[in-house]
C-alpha positions as CSV (number, residue, x, y, z in Angstrom):
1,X,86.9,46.0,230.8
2,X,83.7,44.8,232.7
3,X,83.9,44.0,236.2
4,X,81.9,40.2,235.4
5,X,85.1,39.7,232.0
6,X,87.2,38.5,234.8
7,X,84.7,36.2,236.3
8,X,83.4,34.6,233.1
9,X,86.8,34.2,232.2
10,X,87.2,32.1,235.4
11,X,84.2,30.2,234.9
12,X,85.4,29.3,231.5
13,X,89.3,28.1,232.7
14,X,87.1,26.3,235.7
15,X,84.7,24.2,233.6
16,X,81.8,26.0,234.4
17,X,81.2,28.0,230.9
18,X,82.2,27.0,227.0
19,X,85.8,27.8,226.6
20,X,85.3,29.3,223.6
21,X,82.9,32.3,225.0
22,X,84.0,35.5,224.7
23,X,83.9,36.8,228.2
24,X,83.5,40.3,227.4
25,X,80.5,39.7,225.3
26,X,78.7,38.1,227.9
27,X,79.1,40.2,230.0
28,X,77.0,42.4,227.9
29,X,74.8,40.3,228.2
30,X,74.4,39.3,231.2
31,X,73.8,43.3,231.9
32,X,71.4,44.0,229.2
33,X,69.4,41.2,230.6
34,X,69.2,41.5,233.7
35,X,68.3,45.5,233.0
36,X,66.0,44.5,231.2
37,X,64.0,41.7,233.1
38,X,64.7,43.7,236.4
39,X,62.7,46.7,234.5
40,X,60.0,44.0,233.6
41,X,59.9,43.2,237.5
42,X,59.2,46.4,238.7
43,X,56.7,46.8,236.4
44,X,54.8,43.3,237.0
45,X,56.6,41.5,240.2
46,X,54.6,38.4,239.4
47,X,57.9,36.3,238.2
48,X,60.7,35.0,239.9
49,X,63.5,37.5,238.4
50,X,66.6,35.2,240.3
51,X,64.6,32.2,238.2
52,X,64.6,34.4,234.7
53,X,68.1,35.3,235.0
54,X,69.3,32.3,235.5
55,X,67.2,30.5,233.1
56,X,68.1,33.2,230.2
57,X,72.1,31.9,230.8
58,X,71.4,27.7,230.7
């Protein structure tokens, strides 16, 4: 199990994400972007990468 299941799971009980999201699946996600954007950053620091990931998950 990922170490962020737990907390999307949380967020989902507390109102803050859909209830029915898997919360192992995003946390996938959640890795694979912010791997890749954070390898995009260090290539070109030009963006706000806090902004990105946040904006990839509204």
């Amino acid at each position: 199990m990922s170490p962020f299941g737990p907390l999307i799971a949380g967020g989902s009980t507390g109102g803050l994400a859909l209830p029915d999201l898997e919360p192992e699946a995003v946390a996938r996600r959640f890795v694979a972007v912010w791997d890749g954007l954070q390898a995009l950053w260090l290539v070109d620091p030009s963006f706000d990468l806090g902004d990105e990931i946040l904006a990839s998950f509204r």
